[in-house]
N, CA, C and O atoms as a Maestro MAE file, in Angstrom:
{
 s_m_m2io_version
 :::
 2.0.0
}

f_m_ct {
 s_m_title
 :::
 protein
 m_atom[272] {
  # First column is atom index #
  i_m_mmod_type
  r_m_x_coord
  r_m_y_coord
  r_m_z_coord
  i_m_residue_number
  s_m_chain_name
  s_m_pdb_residue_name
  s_m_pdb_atom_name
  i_m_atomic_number
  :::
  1 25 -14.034 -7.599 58.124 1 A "UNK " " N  " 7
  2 3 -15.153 -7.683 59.038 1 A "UNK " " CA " 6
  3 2 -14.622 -7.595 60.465 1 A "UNK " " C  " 6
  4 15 -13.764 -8.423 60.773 1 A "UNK " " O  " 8
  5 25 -14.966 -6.814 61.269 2 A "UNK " " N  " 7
  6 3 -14.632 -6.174 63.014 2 A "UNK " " CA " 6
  7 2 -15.515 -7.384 63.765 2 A "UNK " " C  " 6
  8 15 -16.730 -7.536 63.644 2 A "UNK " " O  " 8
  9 25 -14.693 -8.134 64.499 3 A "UNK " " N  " 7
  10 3 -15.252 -9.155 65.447 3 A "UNK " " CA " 6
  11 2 -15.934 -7.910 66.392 3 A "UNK " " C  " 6
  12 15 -15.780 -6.704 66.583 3 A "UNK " " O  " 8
  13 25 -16.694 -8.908 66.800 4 A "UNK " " N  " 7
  14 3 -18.258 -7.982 67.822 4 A "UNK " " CA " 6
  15 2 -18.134 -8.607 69.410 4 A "UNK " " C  " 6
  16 15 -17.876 -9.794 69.211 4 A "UNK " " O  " 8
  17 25 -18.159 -8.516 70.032 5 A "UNK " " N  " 7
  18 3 -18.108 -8.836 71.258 5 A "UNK " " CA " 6
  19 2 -19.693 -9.367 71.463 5 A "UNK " " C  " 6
  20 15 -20.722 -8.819 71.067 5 A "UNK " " O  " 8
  21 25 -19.499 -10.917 72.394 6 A "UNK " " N  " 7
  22 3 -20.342 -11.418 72.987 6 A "UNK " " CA " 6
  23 2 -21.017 -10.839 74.415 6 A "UNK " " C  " 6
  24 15 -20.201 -10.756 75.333 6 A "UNK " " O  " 8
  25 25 -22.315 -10.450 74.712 7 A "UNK " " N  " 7
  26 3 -22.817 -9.525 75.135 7 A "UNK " " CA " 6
  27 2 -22.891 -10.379 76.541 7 A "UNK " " C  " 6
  28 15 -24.030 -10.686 76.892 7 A "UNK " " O  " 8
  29 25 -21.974 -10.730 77.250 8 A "UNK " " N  " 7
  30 3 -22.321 -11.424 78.413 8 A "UNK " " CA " 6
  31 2 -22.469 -10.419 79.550 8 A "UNK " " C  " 6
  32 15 -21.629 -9.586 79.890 8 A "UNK " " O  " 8
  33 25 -23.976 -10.683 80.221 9 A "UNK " " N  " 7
  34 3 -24.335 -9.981 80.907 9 A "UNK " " CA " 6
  35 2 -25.376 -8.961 80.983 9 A "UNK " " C  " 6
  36 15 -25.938 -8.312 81.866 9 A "UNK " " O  " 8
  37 25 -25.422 -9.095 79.461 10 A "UNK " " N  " 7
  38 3 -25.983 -7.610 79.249 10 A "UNK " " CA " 6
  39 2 -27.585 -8.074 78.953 10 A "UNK " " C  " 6
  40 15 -27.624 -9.002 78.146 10 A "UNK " " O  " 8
  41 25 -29.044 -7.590 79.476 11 A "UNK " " N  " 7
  42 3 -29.943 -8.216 79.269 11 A "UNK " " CA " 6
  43 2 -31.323 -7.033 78.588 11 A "UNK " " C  " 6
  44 15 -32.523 -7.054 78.860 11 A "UNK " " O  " 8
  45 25 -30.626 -6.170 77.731 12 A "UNK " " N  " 7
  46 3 -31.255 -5.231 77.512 12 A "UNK " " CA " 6
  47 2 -30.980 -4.713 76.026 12 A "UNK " " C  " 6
  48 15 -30.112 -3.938 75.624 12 A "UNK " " O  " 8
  49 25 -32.205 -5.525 75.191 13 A "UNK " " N  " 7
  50 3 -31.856 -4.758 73.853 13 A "UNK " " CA " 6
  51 2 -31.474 -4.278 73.629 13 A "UNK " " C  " 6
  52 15 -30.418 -4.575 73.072 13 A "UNK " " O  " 8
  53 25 -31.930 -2.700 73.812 14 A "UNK " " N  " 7
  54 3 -31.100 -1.306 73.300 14 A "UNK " " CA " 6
  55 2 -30.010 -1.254 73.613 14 A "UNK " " C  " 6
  56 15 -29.300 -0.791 72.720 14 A "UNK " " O  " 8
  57 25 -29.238 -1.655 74.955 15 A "UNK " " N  " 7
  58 3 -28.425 -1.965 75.606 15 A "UNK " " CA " 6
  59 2 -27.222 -2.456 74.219 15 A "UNK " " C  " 6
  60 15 -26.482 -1.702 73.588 15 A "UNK " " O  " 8
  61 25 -27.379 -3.890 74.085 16 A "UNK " " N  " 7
  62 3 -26.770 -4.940 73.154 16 A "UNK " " CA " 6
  63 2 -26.831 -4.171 71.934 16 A "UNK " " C  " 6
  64 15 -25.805 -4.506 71.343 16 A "UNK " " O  " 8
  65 25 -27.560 -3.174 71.081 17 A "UNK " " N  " 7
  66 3 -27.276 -2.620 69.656 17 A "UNK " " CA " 6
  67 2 -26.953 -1.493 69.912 17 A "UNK " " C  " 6
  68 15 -26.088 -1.148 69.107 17 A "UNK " " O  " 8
  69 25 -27.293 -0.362 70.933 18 A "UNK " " N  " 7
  70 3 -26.174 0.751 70.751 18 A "UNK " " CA " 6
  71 2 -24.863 0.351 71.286 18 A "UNK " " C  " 6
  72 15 -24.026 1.252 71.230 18 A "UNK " " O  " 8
  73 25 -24.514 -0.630 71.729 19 A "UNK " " N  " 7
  74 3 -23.125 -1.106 71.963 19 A "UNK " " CA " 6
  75 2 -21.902 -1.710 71.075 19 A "UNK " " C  " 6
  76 15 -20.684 -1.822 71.213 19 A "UNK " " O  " 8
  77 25 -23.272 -2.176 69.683 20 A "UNK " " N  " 7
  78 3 -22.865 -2.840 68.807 20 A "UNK " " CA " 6
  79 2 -22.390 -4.007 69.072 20 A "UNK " " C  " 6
  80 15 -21.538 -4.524 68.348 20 A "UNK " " O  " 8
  81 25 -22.873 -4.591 70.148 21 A "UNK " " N  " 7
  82 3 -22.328 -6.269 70.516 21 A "UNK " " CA " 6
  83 2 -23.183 -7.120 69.272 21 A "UNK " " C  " 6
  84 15 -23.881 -6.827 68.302 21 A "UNK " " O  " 8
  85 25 -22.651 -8.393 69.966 22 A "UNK " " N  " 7
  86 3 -23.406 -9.116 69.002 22 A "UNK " " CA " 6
  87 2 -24.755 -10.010 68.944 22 A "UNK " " C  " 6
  88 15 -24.861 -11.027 69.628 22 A "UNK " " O  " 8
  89 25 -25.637 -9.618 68.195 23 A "UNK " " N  " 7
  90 3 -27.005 -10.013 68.710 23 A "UNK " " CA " 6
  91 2 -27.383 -10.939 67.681 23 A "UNK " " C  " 6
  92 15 -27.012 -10.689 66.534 23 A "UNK " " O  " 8
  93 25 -27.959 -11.813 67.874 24 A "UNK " " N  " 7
  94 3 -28.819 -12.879 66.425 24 A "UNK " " CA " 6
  95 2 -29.909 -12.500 66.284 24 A "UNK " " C  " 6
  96 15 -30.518 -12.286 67.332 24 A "UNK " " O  " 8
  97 25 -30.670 -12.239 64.933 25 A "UNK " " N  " 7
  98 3 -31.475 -11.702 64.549 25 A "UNK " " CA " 6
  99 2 -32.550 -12.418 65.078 25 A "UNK " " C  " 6
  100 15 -32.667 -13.562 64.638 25 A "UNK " " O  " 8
  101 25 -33.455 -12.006 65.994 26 A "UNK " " N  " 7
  102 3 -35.127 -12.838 65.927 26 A "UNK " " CA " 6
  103 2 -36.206 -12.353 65.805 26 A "UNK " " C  " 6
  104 15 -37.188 -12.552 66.520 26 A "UNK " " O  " 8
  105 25 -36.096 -11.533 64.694 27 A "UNK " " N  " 7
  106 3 -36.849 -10.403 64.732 27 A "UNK " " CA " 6
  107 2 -38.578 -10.865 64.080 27 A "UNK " " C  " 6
  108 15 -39.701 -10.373 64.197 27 A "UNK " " O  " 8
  109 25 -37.864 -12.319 63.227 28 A "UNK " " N  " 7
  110 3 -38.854 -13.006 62.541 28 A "UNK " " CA " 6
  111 2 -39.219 -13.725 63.294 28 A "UNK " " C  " 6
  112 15 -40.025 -14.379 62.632 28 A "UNK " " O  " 8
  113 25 -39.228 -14.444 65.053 29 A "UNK " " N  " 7
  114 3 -40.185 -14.950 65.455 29 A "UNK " " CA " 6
  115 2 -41.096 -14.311 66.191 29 A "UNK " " C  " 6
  116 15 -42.176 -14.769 66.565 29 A "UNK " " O  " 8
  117 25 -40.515 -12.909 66.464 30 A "UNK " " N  " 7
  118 3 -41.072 -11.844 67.385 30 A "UNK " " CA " 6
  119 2 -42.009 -11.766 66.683 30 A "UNK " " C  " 6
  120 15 -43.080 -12.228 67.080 30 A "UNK " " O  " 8
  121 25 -41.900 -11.117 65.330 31 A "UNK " " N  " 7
  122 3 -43.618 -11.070 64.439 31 A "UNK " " CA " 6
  123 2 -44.238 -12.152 64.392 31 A "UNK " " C  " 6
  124 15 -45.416 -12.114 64.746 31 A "UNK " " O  " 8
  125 25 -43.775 -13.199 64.033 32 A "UNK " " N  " 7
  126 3 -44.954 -14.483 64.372 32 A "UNK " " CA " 6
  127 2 -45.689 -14.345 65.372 32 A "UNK " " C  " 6
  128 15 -46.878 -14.093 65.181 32 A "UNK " " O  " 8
  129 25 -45.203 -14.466 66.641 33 A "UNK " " N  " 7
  130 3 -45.645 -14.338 67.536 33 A "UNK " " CA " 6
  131 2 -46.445 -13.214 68.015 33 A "UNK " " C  " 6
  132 15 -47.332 -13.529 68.809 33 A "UNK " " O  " 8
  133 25 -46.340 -11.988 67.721 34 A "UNK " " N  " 7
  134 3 -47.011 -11.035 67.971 34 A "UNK " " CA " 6
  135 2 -48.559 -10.666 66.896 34 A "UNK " " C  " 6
  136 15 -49.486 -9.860 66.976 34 A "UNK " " O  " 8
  137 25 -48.194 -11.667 66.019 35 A "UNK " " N  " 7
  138 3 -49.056 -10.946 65.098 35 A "UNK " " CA " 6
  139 2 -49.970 -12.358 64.834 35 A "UNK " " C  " 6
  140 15 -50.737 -12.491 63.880 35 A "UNK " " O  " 8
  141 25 -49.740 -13.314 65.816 36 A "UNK " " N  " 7
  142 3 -50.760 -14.858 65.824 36 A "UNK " " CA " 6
  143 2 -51.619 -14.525 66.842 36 A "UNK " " C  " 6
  144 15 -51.470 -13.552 67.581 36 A "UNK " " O  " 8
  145 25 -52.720 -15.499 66.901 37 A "UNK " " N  " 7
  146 3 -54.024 -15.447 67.351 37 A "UNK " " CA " 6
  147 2 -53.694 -15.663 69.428 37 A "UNK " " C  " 6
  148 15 -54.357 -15.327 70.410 37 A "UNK " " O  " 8
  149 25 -52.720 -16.183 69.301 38 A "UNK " " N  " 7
  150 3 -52.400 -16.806 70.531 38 A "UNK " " CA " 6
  151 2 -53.037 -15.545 71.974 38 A "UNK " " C  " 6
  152 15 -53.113 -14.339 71.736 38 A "UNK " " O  " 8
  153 25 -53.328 -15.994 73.033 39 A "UNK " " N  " 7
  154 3 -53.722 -14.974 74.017 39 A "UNK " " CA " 6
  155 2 -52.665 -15.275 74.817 39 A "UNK " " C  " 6
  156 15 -52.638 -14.136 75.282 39 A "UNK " " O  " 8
  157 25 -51.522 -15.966 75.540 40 A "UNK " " N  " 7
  158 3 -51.307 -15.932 76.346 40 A "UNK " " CA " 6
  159 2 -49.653 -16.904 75.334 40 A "UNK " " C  " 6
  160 15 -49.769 -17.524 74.277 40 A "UNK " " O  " 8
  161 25 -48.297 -16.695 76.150 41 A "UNK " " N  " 7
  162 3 -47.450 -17.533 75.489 41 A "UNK " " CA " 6
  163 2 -46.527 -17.610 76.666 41 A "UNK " " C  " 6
  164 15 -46.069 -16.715 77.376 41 A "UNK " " O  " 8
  165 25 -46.357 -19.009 76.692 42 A "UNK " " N  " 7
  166 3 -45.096 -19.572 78.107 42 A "UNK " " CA " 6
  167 2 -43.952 -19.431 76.904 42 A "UNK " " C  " 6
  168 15 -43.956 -19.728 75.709 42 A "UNK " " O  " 8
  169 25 -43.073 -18.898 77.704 43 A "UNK " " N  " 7
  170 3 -41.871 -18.607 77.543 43 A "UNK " " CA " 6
  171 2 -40.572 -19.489 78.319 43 A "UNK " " C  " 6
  172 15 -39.699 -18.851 78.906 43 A "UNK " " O  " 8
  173 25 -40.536 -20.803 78.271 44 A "UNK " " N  " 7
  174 3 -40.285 -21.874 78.735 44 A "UNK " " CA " 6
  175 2 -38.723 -21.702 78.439 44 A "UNK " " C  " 6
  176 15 -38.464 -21.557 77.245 44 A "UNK " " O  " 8
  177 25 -37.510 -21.691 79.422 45 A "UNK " " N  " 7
  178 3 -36.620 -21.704 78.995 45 A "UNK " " CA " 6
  179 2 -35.531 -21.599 80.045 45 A "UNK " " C  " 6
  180 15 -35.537 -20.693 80.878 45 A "UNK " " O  " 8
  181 25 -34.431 -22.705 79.988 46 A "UNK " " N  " 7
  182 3 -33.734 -22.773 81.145 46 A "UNK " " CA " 6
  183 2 -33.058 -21.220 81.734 46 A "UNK " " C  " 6
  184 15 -33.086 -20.149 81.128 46 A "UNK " " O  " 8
  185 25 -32.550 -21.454 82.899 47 A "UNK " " N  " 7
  186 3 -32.022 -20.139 83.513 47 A "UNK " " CA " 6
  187 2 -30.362 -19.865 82.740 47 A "UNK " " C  " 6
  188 15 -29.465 -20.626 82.377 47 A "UNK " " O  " 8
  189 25 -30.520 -18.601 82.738 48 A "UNK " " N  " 7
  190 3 -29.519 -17.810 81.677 48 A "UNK " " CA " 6
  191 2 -29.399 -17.783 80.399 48 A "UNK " " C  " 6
  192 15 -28.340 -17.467 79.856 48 A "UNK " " O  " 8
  193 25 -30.895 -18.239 79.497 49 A "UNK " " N  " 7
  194 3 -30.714 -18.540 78.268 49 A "UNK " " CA " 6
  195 2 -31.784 -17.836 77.250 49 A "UNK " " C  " 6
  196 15 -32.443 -18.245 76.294 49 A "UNK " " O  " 8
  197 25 -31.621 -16.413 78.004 50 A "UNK " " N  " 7
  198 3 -32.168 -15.643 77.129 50 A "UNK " " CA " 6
  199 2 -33.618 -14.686 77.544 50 A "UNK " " C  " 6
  200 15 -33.884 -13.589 77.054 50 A "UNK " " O  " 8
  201 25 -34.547 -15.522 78.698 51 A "UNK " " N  " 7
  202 3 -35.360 -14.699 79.019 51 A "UNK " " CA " 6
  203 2 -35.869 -13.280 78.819 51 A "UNK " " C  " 6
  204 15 -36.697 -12.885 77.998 51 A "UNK " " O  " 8
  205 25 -34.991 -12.382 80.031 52 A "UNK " " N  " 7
  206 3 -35.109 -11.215 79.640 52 A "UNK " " CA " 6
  207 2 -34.800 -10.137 78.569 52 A "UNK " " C  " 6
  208 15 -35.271 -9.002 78.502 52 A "UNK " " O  " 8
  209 25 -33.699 -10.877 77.556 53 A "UNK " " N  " 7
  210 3 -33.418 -10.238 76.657 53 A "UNK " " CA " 6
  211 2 -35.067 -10.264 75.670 53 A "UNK " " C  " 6
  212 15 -35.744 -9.308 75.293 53 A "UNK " " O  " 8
  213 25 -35.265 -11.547 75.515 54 A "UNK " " N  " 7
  214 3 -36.471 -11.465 74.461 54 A "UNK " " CA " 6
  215 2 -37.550 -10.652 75.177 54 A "UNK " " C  " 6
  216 15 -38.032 -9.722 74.532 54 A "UNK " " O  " 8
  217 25 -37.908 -10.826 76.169 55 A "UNK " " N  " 7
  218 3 -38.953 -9.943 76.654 55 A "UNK " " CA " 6
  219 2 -38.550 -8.336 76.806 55 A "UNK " " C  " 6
  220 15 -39.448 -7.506 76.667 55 A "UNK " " O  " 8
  221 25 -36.818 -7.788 77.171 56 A "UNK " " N  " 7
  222 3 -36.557 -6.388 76.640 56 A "UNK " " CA " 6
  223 2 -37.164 -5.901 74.629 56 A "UNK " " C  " 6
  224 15 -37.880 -5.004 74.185 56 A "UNK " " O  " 8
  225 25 -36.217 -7.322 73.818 57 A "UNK " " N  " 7
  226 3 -36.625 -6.856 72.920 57 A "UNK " " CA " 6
  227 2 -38.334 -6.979 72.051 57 A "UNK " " C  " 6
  228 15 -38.693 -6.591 70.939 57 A "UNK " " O  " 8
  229 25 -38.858 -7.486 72.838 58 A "UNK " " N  " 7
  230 3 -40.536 -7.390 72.411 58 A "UNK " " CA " 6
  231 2 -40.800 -6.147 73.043 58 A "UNK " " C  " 6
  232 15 -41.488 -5.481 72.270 58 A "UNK " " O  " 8
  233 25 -40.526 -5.413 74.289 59 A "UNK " " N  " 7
  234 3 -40.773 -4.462 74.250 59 A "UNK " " CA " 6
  235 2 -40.044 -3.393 73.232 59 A "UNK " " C  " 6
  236 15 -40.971 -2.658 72.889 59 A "UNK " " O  " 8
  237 25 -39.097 -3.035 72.715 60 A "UNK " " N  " 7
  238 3 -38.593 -2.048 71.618 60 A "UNK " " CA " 6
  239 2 -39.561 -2.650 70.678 60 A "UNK " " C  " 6
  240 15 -40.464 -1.830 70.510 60 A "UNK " " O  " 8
  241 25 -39.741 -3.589 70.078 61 A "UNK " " N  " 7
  242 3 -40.654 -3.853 69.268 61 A "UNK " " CA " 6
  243 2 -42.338 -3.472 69.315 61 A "UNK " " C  " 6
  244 15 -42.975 -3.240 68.288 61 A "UNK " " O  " 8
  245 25 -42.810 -3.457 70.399 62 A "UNK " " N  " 7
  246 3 -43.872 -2.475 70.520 62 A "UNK " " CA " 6
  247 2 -44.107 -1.049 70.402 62 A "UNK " " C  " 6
  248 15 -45.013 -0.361 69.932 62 A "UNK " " O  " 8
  249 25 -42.980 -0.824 70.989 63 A "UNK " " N  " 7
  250 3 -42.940 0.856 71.177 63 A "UNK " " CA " 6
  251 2 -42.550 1.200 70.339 63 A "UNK " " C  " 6
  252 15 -42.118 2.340 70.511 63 A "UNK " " O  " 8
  253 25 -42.307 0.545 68.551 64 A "UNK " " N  " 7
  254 3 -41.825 0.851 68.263 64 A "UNK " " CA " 6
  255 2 -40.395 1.469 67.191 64 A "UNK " " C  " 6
  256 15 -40.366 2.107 66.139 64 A "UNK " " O  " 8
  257 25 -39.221 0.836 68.188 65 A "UNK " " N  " 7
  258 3 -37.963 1.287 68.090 65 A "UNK " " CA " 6
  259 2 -37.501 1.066 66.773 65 A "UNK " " C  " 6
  260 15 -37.253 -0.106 66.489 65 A "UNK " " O  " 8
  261 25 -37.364 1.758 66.075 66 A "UNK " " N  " 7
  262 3 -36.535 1.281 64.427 66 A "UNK " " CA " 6
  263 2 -35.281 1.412 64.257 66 A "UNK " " C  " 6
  264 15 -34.519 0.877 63.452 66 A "UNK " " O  " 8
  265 25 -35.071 2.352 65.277 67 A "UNK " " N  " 7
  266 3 -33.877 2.575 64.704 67 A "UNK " " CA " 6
  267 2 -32.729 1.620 65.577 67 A "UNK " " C  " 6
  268 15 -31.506 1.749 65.523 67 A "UNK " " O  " 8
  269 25 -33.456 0.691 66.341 68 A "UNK " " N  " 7
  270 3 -32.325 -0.437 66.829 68 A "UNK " " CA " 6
  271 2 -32.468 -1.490 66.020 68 A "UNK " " C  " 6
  272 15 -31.748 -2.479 66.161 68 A "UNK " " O  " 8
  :::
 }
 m_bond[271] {
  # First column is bond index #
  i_m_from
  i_m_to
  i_m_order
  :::
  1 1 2 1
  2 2 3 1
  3 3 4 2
  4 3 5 1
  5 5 6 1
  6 6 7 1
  7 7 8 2
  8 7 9 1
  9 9 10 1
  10 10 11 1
  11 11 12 2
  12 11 13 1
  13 13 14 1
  14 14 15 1
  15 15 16 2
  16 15 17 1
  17 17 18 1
  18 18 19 1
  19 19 20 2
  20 19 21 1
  21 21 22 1
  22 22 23 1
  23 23 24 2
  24 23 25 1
  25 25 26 1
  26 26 27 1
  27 27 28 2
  28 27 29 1
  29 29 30 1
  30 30 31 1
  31 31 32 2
  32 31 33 1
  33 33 34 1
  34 34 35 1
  35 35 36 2
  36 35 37 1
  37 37 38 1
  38 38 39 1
  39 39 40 2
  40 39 41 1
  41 41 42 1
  42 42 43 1
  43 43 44 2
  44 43 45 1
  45 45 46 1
  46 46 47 1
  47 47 48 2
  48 47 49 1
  49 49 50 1
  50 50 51 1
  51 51 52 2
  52 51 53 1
  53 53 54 1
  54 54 55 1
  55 55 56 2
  56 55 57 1
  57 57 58 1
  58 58 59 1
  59 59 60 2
  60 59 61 1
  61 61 62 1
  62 62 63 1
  63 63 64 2
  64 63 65 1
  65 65 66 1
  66 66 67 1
  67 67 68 2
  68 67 69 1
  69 69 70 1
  70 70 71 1
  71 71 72 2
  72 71 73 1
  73 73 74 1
  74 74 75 1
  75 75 76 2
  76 75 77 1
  77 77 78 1
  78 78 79 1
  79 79 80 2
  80 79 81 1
  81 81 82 1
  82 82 83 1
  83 83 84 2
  84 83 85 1
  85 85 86 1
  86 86 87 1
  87 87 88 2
  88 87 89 1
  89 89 90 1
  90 90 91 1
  91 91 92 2
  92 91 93 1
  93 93 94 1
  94 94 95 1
  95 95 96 2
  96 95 97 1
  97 97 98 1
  98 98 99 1
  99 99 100 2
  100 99 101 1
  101 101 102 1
  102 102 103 1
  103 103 104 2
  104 103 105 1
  105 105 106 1
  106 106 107 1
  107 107 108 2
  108 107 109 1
  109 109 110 1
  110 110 111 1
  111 111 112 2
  112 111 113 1
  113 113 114 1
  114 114 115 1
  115 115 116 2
  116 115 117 1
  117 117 118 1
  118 118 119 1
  119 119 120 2
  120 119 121 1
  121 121 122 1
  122 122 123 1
  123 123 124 2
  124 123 125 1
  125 125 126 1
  126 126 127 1
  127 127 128 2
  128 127 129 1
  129 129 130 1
  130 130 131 1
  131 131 132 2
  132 131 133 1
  133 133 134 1
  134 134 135 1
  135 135 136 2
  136 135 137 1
  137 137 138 1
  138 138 139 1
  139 139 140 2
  140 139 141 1
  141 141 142 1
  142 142 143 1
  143 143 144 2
  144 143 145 1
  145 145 146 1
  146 146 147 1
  147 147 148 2
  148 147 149 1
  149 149 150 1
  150 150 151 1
  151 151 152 2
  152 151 153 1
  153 153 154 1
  154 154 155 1
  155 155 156 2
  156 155 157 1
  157 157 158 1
  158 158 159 1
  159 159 160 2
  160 159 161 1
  161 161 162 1
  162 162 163 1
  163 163 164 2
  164 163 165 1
  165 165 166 1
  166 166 167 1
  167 167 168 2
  168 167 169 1
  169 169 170 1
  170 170 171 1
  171 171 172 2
  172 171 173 1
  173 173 174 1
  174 174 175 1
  175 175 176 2
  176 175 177 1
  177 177 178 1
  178 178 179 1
  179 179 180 2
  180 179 181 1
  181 181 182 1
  182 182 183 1
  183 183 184 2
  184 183 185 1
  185 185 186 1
  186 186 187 1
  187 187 188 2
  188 187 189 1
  189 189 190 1
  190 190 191 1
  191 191 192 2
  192 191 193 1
  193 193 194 1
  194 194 195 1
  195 195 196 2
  196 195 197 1
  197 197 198 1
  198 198 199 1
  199 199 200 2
  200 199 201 1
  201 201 202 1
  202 202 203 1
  203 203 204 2
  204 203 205 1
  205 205 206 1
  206 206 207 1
  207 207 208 2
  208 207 209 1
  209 209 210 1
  210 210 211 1
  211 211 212 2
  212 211 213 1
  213 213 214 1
  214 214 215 1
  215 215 216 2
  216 215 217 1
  217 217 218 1
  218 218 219 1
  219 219 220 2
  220 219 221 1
  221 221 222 1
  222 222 223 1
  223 223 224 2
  224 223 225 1
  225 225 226 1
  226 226 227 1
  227 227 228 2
  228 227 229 1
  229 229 230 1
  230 230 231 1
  231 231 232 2
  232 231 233 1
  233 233 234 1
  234 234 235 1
  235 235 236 2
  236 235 237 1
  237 237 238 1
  238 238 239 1
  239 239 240 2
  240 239 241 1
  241 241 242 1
  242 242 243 1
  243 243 244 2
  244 243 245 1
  245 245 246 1
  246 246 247 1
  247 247 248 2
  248 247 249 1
  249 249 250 1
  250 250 251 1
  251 251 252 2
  252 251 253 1
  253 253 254 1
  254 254 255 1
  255 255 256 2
  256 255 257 1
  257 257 258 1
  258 258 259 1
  259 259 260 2
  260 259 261 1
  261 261 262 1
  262 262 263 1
  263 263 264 2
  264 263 265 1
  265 265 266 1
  266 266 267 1
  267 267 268 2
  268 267 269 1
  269 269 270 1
  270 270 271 1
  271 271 272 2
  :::
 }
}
């Protein structure tokens, strides 16, 4: 098994899997969340701990993207 490099810095889905860094799967709360009744969702979460990555990857997930 090829150790993966920790993606520090990098805040852009597509970014992090065509690089092949290493990403943790959340692909199963993204559908919860997208596919619940909810209208509006705070995204509550200290600084540097993930923000924009989840909001890059909800967008590939709309548009979409399979093949990341």
């Amino acid at each position: 098994m090829t150790r993966k490099l920790y993606p520090i810095g990098i805040q852009t889905f597509s970014e992090i899997r065509t690089n092949d860094n290493l990403y943790i799967d959340k692909t199963a709360y993204i559908y919860r969340m997208a596919n619940s009744d909810g209208k509006y969702f705070f995204l509550s979460r200290p600084r540097r701990f993930g923000k924009s990555l989840l909001v890059s990857t909800l967008l590939s997930y709309f548009e979409g993207r399979k093949e990341l």
